[in-house]
RODO-2510 file (C-alpha; in nm, 4 decimals, decimal comma):
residues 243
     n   res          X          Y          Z
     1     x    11,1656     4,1396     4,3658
     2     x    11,4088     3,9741     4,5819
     3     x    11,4738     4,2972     4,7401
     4     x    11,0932     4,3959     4,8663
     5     x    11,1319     4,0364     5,0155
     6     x    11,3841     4,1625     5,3010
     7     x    11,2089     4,4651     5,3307
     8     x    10,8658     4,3237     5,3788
     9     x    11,0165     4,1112     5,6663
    10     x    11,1623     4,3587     5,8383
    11     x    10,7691     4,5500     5,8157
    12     x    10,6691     4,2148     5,9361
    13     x    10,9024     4,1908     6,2305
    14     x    10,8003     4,5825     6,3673
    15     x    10,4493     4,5424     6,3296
    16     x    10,4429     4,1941     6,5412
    17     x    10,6747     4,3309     6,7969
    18     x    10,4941     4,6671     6,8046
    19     x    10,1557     4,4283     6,8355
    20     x    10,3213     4,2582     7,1245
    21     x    10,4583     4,5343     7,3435
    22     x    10,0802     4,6850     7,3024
    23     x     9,9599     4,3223     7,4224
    24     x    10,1908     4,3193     7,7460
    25     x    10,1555     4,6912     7,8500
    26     x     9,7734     4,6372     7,8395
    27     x     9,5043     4,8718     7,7400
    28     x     9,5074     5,2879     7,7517
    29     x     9,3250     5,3849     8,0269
    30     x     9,1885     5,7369     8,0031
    31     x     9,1705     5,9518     8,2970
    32     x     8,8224     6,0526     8,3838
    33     x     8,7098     6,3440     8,6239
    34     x     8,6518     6,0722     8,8831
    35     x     8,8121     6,2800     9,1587
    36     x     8,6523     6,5767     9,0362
    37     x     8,2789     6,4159     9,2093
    38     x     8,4219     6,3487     9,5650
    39     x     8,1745     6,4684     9,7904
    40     x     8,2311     6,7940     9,9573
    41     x     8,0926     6,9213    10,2465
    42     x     8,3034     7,2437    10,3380
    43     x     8,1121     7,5139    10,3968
    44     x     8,1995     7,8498    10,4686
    45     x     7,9142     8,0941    10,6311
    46     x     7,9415     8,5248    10,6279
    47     x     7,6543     8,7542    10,7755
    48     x     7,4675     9,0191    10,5738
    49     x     7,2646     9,2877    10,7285
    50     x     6,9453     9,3945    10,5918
    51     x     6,8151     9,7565    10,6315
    52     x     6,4798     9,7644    10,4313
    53     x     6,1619     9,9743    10,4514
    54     x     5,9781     9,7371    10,6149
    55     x     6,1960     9,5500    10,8419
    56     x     6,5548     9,4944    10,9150
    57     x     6,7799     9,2133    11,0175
    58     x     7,0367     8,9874    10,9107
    59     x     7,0990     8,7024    10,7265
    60     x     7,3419     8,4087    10,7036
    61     x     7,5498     8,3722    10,2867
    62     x     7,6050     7,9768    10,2909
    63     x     7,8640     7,9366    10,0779
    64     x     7,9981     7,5507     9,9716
    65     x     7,8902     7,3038     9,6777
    66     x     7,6602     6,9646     9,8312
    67     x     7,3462     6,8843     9,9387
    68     x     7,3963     7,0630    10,3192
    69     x     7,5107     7,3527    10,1837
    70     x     7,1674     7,3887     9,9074
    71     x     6,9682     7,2757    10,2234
    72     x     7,0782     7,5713    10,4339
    73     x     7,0489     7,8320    10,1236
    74     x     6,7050     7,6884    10,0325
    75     x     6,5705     7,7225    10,3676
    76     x     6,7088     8,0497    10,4648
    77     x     6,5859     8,1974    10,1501
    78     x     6,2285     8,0311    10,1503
    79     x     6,2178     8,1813    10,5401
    80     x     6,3078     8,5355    10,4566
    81     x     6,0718     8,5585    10,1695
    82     x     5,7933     8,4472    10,3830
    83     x     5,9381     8,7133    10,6144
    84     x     5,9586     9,0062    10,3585
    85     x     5,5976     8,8697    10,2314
    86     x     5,4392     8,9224    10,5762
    87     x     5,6677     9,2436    10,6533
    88     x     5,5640     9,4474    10,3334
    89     x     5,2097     9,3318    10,3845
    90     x     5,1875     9,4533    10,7466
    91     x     5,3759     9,7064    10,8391
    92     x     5,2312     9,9956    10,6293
    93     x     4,9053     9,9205    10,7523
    94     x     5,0327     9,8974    11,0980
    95     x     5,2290    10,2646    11,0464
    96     x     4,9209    10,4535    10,8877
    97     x     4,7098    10,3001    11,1800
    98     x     4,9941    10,3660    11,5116
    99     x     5,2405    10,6154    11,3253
   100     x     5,5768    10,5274    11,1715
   101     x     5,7701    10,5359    11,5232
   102     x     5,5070    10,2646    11,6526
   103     x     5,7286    10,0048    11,7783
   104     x     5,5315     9,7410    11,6653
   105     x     5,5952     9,8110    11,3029
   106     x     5,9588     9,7594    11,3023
   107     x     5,9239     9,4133    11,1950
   108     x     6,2949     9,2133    11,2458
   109     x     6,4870     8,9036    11,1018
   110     x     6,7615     8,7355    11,2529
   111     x     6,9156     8,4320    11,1154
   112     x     7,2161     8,2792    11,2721
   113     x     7,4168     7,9924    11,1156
   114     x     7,7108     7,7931    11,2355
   115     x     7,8473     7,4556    11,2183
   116     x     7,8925     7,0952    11,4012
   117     x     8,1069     6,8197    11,2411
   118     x     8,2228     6,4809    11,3800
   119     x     8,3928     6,2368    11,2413
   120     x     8,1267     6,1049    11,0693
   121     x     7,8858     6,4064    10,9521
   122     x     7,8645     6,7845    10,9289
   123     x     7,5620     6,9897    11,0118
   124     x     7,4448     7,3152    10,9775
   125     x     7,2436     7,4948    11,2219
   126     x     7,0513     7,7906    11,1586
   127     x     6,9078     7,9767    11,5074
   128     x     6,6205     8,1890    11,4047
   129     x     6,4112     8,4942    11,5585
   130     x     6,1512     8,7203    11,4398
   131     x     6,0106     8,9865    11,5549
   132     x     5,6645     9,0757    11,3929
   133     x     5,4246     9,2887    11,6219
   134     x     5,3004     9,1379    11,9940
   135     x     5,4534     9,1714    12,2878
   136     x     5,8041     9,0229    12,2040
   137     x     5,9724     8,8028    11,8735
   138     x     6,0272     8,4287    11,8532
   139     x     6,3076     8,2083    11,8594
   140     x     6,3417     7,8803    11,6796
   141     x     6,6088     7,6112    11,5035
   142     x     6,6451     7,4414    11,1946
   143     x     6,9602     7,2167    11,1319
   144     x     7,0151     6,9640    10,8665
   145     x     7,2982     6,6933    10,9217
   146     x     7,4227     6,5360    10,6545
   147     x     7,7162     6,2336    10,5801
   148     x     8,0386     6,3445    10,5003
   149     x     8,0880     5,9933    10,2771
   150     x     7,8107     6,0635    10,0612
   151     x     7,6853     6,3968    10,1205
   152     x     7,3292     6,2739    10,1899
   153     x     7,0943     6,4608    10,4287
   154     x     7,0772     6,2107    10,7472
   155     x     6,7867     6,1698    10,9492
   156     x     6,8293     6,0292    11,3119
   157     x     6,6947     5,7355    11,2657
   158     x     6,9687     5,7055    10,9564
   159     x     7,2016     5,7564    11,2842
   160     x     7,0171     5,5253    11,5685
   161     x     6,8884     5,1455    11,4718
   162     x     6,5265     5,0758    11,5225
   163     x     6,6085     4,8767    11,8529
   164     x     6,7633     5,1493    12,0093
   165     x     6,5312     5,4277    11,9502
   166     x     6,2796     5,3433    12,2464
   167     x     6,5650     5,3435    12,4907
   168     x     6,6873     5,6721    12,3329
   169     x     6,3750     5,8505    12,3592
   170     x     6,3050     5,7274    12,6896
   171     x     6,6277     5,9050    12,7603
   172     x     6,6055     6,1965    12,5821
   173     x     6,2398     6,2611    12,7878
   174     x     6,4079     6,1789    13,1369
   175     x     6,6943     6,4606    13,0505
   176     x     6,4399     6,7179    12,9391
   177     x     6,2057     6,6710    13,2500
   178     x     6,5267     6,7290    13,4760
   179     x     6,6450     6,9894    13,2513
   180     x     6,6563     7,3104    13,4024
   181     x     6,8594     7,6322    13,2969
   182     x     7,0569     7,8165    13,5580
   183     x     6,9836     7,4933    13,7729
   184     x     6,6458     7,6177    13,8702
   185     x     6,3517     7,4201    13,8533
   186     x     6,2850     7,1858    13,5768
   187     x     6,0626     7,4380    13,3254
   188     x     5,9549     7,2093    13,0757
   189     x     5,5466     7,1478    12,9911
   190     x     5,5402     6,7424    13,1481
   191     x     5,2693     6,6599    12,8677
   192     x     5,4173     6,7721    12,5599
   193     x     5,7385     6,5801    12,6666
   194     x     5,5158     6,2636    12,7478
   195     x     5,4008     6,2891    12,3994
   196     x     5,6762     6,3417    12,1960
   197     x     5,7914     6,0780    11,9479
   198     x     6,1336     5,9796    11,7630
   199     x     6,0237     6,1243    11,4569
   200     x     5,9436     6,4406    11,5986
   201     x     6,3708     6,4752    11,7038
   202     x     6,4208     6,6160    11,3474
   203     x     6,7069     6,9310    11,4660
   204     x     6,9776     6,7607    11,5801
   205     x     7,3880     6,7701    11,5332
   206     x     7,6562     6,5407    11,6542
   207     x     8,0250     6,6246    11,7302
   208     x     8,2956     6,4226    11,8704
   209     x     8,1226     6,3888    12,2476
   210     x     7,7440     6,4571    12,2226
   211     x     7,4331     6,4346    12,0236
   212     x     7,2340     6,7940    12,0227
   213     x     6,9025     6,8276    12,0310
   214     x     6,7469     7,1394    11,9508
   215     x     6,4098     7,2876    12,0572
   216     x     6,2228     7,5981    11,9448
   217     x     6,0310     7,8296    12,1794
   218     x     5,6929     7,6976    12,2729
   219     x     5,7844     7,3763    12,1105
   220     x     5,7880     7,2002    12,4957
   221     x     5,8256     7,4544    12,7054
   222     x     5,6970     7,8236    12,8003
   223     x     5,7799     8,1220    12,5827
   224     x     6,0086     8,2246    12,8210
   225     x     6,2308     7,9206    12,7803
   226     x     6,3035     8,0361    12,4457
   227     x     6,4714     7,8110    12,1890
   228     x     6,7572     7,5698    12,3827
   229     x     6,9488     7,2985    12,3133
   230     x     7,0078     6,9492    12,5029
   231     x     7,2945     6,7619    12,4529
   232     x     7,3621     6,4147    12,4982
   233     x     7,6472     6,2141    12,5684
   234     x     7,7001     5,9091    12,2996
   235     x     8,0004     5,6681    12,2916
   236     x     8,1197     5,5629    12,0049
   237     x     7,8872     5,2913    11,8550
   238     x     7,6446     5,5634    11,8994
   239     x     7,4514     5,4464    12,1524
   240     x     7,3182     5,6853    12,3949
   241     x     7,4410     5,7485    12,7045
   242     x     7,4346     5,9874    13,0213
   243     x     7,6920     6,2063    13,0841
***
């Protein structure tokens, strides 16, 4: 008995030192996949041609994980089924009625992406023209910004504070009415500028020097015009400025 005494000490001694290193190193943190959820907004963007019955073309493969990059697959996919919808509904009528060399049944798809970061946001913009019967195809835009912090879609008015965004549409209409390609005469319709509003700037991208705008044909201006784009020069508190 007097010999389990020393022992049982000794037992003693380990467990309340063991206890006490424990205490001072603090509790086991495990290692999550924390990292694993930073936001990423790389995106990488290949072209695909398309050579169908009906119509031909090209497309844009958006590849990249985050919300820009399902934005940009999304839309071009929703755009080129309404495409193919229209194409396969139209064309063999158009052929059996004009003959299958009728140049009005070769119904096309172009879709154009590419890409504008600054230091604050990436965007994606997709250039768009179809051709589908008439006298000649149209040209349009569709770009989605989004935060490279959290990965959100932006809007502008996420970008420019509510006290700013009379001045900056007041600015945006005096560059379009003295916007002119090829320095001709301005070309732009004077009403529809008049009545455009803030919310209706929905295209837009922003790089290290300017804020785009982008327009599609018709939208303010004769076909002819086509789809353009207006940049603007911004400083950097983001607050508009000419160039």
């Amino acid at each position: 008995m007097r010999k389990f005494f020393p022992v049982l000490a000794v037992l003693i001694i380990l467990l309340a030192g063991t206890y006490y290193w424990r205490a001072q190193k603090g509790p086991t943190v495990v290692q999550t996949d924390v990292d694993k959820t930073k936001i990423n907004t790389q995106i990488s963007i290949t072209a695909q041609e398309i050579q169908e019955e009906n119509y031909t073309g090209s497309r844009p493969v958006i590849t990249g994980e985050g919300k820009l990059a399902e934005a940009g697959r999304e839309y071009v996919e929703n755009t080129v089924e309404e495409f193919v919808a229209q194409a396969n509904t139209d064309v063999p009528a158009m052929r059996k009625s004009f003959g299958m060399d009728s140049p009005v049944a070769s119904y096309t798809i172009d879709l154009e992406a590419s890409q504008a970061e600054s230091d604050t946001t990436r965007s994606l913009i997709l250039g768009i023209y179809v051709y589908a019967g008439g006298a000649h195809g149209s040209s349009s835009y569709k770009v989605f910004t989004a935060s490279r912090a959290t990965g959100e879609i932006l809007s502008l008015a996420d970008l420019i504070s509510a006290d700013k965004r009379a001045d900056f549409l007041t600015l945006v209409k005096n560059e379009l009415s003295a916007w002119s390609p090829n320095d001709s005469e301005p070309v732009v319709f004077e009403e529809e500028v008049a009545n455009l509003l803030f919310e209706s700037l929905t295209n837009w991208s922003l790089d290290d020097t300017n804020l785009t705008l982008y327009f599609s044909q018709y939208e303010i201006g004769p076909g002819a015009l086509g789809a353009f784009r207006l940049p603007i020069q911004f400083d950097g508190n983001y607050s508009p400025s000419r160039p």
